[in-house]
N, C-alpha and C positions, 0 to 999 in steps of 0.2 A: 441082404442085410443092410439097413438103412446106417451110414456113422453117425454116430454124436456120440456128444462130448457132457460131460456133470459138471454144471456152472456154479460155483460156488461166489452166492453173492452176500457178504458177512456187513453186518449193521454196526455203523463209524459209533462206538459211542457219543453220548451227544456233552454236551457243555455241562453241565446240572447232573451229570454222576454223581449221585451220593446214596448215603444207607440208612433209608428213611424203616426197612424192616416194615412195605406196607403188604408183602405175598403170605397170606396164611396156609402154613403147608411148603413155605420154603423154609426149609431148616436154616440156613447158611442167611438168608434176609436175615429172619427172624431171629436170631442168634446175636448179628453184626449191627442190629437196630443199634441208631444213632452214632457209629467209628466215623471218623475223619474219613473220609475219601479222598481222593485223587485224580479226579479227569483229567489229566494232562498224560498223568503216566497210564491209566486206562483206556486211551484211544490209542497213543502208540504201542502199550502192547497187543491189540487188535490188530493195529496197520503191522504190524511185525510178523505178525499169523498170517495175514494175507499176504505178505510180501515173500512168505516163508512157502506159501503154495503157489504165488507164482510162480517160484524161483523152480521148485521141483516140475514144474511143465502144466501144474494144474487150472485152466481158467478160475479167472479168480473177478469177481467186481465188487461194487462197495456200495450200500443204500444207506443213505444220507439220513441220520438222525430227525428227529420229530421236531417242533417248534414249542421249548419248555420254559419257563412256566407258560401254562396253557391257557391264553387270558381268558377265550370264548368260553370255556370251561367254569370259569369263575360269573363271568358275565351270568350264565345259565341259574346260576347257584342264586343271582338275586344282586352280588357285589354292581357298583356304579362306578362312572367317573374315569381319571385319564388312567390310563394301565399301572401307571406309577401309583398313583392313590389307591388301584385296586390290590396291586402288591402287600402293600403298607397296610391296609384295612384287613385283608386275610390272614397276614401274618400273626394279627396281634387278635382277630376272629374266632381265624377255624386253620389254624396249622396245620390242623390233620387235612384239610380239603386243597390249603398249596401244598403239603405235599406229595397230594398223588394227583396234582399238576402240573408238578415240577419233575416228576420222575421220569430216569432216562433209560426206562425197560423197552421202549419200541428199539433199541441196538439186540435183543434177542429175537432176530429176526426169524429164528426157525418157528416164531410162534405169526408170522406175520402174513403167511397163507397159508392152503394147501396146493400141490403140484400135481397134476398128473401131463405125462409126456405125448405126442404127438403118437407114438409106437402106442398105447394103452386108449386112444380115445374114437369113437366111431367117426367125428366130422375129422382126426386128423390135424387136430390143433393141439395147442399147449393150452390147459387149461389151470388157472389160477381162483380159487377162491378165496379171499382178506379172510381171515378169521375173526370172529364178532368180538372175541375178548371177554366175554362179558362177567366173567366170575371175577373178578378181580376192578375195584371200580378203576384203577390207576391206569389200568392196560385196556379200559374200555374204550375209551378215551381214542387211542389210537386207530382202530379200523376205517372213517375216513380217510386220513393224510396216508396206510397202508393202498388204499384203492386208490387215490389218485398219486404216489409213487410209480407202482406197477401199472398203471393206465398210461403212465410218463413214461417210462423205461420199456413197456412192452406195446406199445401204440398199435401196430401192425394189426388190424384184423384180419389179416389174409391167412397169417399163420397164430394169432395169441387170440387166448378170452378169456378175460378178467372179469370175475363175474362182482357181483355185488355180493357185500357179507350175507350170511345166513341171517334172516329175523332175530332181530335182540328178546327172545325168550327162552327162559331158563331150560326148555325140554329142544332146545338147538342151541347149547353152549357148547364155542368150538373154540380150541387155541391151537389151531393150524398143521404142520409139517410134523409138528414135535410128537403128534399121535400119528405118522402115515411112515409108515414102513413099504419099500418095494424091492420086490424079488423079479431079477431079466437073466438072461444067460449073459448078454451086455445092455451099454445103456442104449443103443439102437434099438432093441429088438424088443417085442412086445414081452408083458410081464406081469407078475399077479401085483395086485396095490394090497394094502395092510393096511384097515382104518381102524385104530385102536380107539377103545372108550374105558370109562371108568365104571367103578362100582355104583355108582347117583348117591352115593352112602349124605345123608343131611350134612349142613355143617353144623359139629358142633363144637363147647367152649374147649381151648387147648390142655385142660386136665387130662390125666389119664383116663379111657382109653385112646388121647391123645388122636382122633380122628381130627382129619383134616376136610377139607370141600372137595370134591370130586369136580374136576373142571371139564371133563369132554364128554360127551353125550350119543348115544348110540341114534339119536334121531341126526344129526349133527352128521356123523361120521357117514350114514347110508344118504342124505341129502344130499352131500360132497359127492358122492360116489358118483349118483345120477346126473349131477349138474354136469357132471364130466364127460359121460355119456360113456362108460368106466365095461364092460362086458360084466355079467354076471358073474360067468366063471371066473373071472378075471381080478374080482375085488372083495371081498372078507372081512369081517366087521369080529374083532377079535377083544374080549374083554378082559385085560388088565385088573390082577388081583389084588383083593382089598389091603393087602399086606406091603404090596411097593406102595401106594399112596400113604400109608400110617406110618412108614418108614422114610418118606420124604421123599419119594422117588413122586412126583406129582405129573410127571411126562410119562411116553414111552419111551422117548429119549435117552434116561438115567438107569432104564434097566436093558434098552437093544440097542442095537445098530446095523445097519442092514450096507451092501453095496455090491451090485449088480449080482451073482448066487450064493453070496457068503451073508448069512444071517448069525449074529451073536447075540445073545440074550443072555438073563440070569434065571436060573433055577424057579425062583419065584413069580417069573414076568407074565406067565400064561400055562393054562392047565396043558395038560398032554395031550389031549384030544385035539386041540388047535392046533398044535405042532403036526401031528399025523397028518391032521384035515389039510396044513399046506403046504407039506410036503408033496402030498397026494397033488394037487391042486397045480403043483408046479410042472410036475412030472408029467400029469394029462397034458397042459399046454405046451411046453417046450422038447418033452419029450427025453429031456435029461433029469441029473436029479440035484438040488440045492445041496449046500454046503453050509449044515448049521454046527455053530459050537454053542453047547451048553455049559455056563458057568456054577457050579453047586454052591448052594449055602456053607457048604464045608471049606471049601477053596475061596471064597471071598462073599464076606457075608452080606446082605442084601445094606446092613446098616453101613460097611466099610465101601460100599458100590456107589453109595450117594455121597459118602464123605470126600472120596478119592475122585466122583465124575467118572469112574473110569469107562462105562457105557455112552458118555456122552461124547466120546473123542469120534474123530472125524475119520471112516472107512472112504477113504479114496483112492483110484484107479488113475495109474503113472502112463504117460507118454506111450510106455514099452508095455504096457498091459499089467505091470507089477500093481502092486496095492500095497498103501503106505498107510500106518497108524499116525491120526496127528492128535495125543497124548495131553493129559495137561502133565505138568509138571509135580503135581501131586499123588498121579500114577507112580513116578519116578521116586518116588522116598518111599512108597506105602510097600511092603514085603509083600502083601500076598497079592495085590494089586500088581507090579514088577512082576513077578513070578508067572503070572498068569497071559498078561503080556510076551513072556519071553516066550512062554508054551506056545504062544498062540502060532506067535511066527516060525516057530522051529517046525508046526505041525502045519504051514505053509498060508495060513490065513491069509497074510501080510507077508511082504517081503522086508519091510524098513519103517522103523519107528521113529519117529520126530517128537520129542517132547517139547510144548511151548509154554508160557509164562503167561498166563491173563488170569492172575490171583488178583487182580480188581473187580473184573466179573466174577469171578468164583467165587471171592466174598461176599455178593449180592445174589448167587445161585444158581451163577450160568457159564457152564463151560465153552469149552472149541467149537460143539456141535451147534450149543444154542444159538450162538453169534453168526451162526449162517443159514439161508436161505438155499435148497440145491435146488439147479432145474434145469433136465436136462435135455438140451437145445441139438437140431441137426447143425448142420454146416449154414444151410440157409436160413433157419431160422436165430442164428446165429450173428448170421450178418444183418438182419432184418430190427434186430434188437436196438436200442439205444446205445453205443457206441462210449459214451461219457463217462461211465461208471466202472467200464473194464479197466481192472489196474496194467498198469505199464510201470517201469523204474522209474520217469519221469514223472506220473499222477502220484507215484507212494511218496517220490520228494517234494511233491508240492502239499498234499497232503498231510507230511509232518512238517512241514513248517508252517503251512494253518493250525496244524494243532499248537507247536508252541507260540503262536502268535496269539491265538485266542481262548485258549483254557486257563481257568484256573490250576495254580499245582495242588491244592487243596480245598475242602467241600465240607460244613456240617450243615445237617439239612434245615437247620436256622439261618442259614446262610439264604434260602431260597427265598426269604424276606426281603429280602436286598435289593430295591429297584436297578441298583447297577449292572444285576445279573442277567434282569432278563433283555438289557441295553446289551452286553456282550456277548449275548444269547445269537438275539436276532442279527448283532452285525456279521457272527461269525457264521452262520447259516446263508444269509446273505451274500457272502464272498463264495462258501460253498458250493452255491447254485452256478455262480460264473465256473468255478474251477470244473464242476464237472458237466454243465453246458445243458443245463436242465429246465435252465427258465426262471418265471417266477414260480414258484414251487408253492410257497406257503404262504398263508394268508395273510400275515402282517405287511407282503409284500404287493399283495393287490389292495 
């Protein structure tokens, strides 16, 4: 049995936090359209979660925020002239176009590829796909500066391959990790992958019956499998009921969580035959049998699952082989949410519960889970990686005090007019790249 370890690499949010409410089908966006935000206190409570799994022995690294407002993006659109005029002209234009160029959703990195492990692929490599993004115009935006990040951080073609996004059309819309579920007996050893997809249900207007856009795609999800060179037996294309998407649950994320033979889902996340099917699935390969807990509608209902995030907290594997719940903080006040939690651990899921505080993301629609990236690396693949981005107590101190050095404490997304911001944008990104040794990174800089 080969070691490795689950790299948990969580996205710094970026300068330009705010709650422009442009995710249709994020409850918590769309809800929070136009609140005051706070980037200052939303980076550091990210650097606090990841300082919080260092600290329990978990590897832990940081992928550096996108370059927002996003000028080329405006350029495209037709705007002219020095970036400051082009500020200034869009603002007062097409607000609605800065701002989902301005938006600092590439920090929910579990939407920022997909993973399959070295143990799961036939060349033997770590295989990375960018996600195209494409249902969402704000977050399309990002799949470039996603590929040449992970091109950055993962250079190595001996042991990495980072492929290029899926084709930008609608029958291969993919939003990454947040639909890939994997089942090993550890993270070393070979294992079945889980590509979840949506219902394709149209989008339509937000009256009742209140449907939303279906954003992952079953072409999409079996593409990935292949790029990966994924075994047959080995990978599942499992579709997600139309009931978590109309309920706000718009990932798999928000209704499972998976980590190395413990699968947790809700009641409504996938028919029964699919549970059997990978049950089955698991047992042929490994030879043991998976550890799934089924959550009921009666016990936590699918509408209190999205409110609470409580599917989206982070299944992680300790030093000592324990496994620790990392919780948001609104598991923790919510009864049947708490309750379910406690069960979970008394009946051995987890050994230790961490609740953390990123009610900045949460107010924009993304928990603990979404804010990271997993992917899991041998020993040598390990040392082979980019070096800069692994946090240490020395990178989190330098890290928050870039952050109070260059964020704002507060954010209205009128504010994204402001040529000064995208002046403290780019200097703070700029120092960034020194701090964590990455080069010129982004294109204002070449």
């Amino acid at each position: 049995m080969t070691q490795a370890v689950e790299l948990n690499i969580d996205g710094l949010v970026g300068p330009t936090h705010n709650y422009a409410g442009l995710a249709a089908g994020n409850i918590p966006s769309m809800l929070n359209r136009g609140r005051r935000s706070h980037p200052r206190k939303a980076a550091l409570q990210g650097l606090d979660k990841m300082r919080l799994l260092m600290e329990l022995g978990v590897p832990q690294a940081v992928f550096p925020p996108h370059e927002r407002p996003y000028i080329p993006f405006l350029r495209a659109l037709g705007f002219s002239g020095s970036d400051k005029a082009i500020i200034a002209r869009a603002g007062k234009q097409n607000p609605l176009m800065l701002a989902n160029c301005g938006s600092s959703s590439a920090m929910w990195v579990a939407n920022a590829a997909s993973v399959s492990p070295s143990a799961d692929t036939r060349d033997g490599k770590v295989h990375f796909t960018p996600a195209n993004l494409l249902s969402e115009l704000h977050r399309s935006m990002e799949a470039a500066t996603n590929v040449r990040i992970l091109r950055t951080i993962f250079a190595d073609t001996r042991h990495f391959r980072v492929h290029d996004p899926l084709p930008a059309a609608w029958a291969m819309r993919d939003e990454g990790a947040a639909n890939h579920l994997r089942l090993a007996p550890s993270h070393g050893e070979s294992g079945i992958e889980l590509f979840t997809f949506d219902s394709g249900q149209p989008y339509q207007p937000l009256e009742p019956p209140h449907h939303f856009p279906a954003r992952q795609s079953l072409g999409a999800s079996m593409a990935v499998r292949h790029r990966h060179e994924i075994r047959e037996d080995q990978a599942f294309g499992i579709q997600r009921a139309t009931q978590c998407i109309d309920a706000g649950a718009f990932h798999a994320d928000l209704v499972a969580m998976s980590n190395e033979d413990v699968l947790i889902y809700h009641q409504q996340a996938f028919d029964r035959q699919s549970i059997v099917l990978m049950r089955k699935a698991y047992r042929r390969l490994t030879g043991r049998y998976p550890r799934f807990a089924e959550i009921a509608e009666d016990e936590v209902s699918l509408a209190d699952a999205v409110q609470t995030y409580l599917f989206n907290s982070q299944l992680v594997t300790l030093p000592d082989g324990t496994r620790a719940l990392i919780a948001p903080v609104e598991c923790q006040s919510h009864p049947a949410a708490r309750a379910q939690i406690d069960l979970l651990k008394q009946q051995g899921y987890f050994q230790r519960v961490e609740y953390v505080d990123v009610r900045e993301s949460m107010l924009n629609g993304g928990g603990p889970a979404c804010l990271r990236l997993r992917v899991v690396l041998t020993r040598r693949e390990f040392a082979a990686m980019h070096q800069g981005i692994v946090l240490t107590p020395r990178l989190y101190r330098e890290l928050a005090a870039w952050v109070n050095k260059h964020y704002r404490e507060t954010l209205l997304p009128r504010d994204l007019a402001d040529p000064a911001l995208l002046r403290e944008s780019r200097q703070a990104l700029d120092a960034l790249t020194k701090i964590l040794r990455l080069g010129n990174l982004y294109e204002f800089q070449n």
